[in-house]
C-alpha positions in Angstrom: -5.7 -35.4 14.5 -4.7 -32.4 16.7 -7.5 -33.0 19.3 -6.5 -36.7 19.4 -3.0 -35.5 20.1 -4.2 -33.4 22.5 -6.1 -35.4 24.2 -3.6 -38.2 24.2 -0.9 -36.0 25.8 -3.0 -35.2 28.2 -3.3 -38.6 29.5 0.1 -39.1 29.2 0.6 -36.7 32.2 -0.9 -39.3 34.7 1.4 -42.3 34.3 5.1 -42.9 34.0 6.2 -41.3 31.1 10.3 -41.2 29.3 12.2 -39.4 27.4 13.3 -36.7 24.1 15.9 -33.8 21.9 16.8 -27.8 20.7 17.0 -25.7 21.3 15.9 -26.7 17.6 12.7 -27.0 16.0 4.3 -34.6 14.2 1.5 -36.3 13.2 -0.8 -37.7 15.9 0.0 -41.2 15.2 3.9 -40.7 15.6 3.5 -38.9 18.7 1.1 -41.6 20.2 3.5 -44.3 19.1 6.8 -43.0 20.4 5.0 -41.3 24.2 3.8 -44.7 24.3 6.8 -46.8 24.2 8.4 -44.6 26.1 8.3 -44.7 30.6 10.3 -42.4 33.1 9.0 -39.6 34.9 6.4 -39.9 38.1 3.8 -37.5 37.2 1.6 -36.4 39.9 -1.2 -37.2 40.4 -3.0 -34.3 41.8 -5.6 -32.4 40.1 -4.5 -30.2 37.6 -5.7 -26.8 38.0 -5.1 -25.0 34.9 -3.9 -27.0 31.5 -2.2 -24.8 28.7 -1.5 -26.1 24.9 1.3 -24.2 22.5 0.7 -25.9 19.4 3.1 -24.2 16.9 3.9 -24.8 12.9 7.5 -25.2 12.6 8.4 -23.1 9.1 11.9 -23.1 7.5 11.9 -20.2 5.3 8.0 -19.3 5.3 7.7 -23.2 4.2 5.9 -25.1 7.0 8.1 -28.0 7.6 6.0 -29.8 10.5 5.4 -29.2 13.8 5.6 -28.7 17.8 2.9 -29.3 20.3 3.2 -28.9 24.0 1.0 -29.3 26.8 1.8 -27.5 30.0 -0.3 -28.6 33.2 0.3 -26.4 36.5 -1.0 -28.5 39.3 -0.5 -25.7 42.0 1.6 -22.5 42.4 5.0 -24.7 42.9 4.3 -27.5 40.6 4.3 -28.1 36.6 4.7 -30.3 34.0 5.6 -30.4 30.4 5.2 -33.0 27.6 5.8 -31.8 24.1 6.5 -33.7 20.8 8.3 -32.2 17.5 8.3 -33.3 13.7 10.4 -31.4 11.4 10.8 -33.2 7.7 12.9 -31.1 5.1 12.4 -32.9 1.0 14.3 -31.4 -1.6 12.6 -32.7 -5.4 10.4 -34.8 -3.5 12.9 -36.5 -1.5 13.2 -36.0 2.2 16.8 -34.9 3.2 16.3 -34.1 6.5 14.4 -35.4 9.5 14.4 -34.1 13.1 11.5 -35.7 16.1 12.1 -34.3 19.5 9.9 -35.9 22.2 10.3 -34.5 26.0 9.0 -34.2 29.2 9.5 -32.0 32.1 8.9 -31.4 35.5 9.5 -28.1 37.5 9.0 -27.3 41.3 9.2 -23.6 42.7 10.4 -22.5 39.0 13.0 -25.0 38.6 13.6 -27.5 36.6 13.1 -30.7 38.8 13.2 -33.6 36.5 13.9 -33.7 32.7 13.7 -36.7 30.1 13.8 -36.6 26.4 14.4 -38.8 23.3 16.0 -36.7 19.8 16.5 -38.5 16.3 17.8 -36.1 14.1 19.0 -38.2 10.3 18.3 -41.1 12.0 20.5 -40.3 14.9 18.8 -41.0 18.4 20.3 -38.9 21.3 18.7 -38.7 24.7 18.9 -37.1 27.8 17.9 -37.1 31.9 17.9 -34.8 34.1 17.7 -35.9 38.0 17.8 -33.5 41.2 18.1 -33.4 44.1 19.4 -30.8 47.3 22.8 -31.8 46.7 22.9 -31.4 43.3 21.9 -32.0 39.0 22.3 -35.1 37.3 22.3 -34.7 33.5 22.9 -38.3 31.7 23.6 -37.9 28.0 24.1 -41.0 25.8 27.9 -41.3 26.3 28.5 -38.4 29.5 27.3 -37.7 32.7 27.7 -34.2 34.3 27.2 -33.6 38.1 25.9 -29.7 38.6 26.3 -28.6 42.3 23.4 -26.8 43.9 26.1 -24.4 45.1 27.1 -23.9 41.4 23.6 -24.2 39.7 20.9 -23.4 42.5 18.0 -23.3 40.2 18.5 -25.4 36.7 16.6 -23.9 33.4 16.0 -24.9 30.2 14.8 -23.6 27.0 11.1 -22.9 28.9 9.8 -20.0 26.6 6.6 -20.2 28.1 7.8 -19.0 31.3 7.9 -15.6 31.6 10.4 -15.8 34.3 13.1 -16.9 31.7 13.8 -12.9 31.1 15.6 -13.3 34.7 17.9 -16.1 33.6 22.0 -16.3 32.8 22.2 -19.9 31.6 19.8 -22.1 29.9 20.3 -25.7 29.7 20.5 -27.1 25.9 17.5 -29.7 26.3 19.4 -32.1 23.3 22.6 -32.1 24.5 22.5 -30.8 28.3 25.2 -28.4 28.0 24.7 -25.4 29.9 25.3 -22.2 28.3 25.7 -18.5 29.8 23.1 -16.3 27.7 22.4 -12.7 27.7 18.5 -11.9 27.2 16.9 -8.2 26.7 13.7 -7.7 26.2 11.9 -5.0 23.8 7.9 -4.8 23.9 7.5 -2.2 21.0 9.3 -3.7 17.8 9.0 -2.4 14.9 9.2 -5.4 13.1 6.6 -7.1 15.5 3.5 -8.1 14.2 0.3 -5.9 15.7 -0.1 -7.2 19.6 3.0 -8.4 20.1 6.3 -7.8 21.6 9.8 -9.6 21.3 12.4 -11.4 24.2 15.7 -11.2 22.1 18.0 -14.0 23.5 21.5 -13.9 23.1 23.6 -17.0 23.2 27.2 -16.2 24.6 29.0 -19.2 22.7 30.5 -19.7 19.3 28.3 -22.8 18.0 25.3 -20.3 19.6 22.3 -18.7 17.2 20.6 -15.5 18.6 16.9 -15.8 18.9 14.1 -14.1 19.4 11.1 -15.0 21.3 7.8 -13.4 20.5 4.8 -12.8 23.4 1.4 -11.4 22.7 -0.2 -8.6 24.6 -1.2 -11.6 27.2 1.9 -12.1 28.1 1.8 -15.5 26.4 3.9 -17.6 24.4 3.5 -16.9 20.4 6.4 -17.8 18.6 10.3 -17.7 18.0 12.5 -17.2 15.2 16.2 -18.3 14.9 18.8 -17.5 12.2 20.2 -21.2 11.1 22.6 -20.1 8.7 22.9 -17.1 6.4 20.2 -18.2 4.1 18.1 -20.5 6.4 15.6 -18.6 9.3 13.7 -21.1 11.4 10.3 -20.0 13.0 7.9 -21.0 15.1 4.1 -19.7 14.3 1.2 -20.3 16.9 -1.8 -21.7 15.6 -4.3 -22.0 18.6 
């Protein structure tokens, strides 16, 4: 089932794609279904030249709860997309009490983010989002708001994009659920001693009251492993690289 998703996100890139949900945290079939319904973005259609996939269990208190896969395709040295799919289920007894699928799908040109769609259902709420650009300025279309970002204001938009290392450089992130952009203060520590063997840490720091500090883990590569966030006093959220 994970090669099958793989694969199937990988053809997704070519066509028109749609739309999403996170900051926070998938079984091949509901993947497939909901990418396939779904029709936005023009992808290029250039040769990719290198193709990267983060597939990450989701755990809630060291129990694996489901899943986030993402497939990162840089067609040149300006140019990348994104399409990633989530799956979180919480059951209590048996029963599930909590659902949350986050489908998105990006595009960024000279490290910015150019073009943005996703679809969110969290308890059976749906939420989505789009993100348009152009020199003038940043659309970002919410279900019920619209918010007009100047270039002047925001030269070079961001989101969450933990797999680029450049997001170390950045003082506001754009909430890819609700397209609020927040200030955040990130420092970065490469020899914690809480880290596991070969890796180190980017601690971001969320400069809001409704904001949850996290921390981003890299291994010696340089490359994406994982993140943890404190959801409330008793509840930690991580994300655990298996590939």
């Amino acid at each position: 089932p994970q090669q099958a998703t793989r694969n199937y996100l990988m053809n997704c890139i070519n066509f028109k794609l749609w739309q999403r949900c996170v900051g926070t945290l998938l079984a091949a079939a509901s993947i497939a279904q909901v990418v396939a319904q779904e029709a936005s973005l023009d992808m290029p259609q250039a040769i990719p030249q290198t193709v990267s996939h983060y597939d990450f269990d989701v755990l809630l208190n060291d129990k694996v709860i489901g899943e986030h896969i993402f497939v990162v395709t840089d067609f040149n040295a300006t140019l990348q997309t994104v399409v990633g799919a989530a799956d979180y289920r919480v059951k209590f007894l048996g029963v599930e009490v909590f659902r949350y699928q986050h489908h998105h799908n990006e595009r960024w040109e000279r490290g910015c983010l150019s073009d943005y769609e996703a679809r969110t259902e969290t308890r059976g709420e749906l939420t989505t989002i789009i993100v348009e650009s152009s020199p003038e300025r940043y659309l970002v279309k919410t279900n019920s708001n619209t918010q007009t970002h100047r270039r002047a204001d925001v030269p070079c938009l961001w989101s969450y994009a933990y797999w680029r290392p450049e997001i170390s450089n950045q003082r506001s992130l754009m909430n890819g659920q609700t397209g609020a952009l927040k200030p955040v203060t990130i420092s970065e520590t490469r020899d914690l001693r809480d880290s596991p063997a070969g890796l180190h840490a980017l601690n971001i720091s969320l400069d809001s009251v409704d904001g949850a500090p996290l921390v981003v883990r890299f291994d010696d590569q340089g490359r994406w492993a994982g993140l943890e966030v404190q959801v409330s006093e008793n509840r930690q959220l991580v994300y655990r690289r298996r590939n």
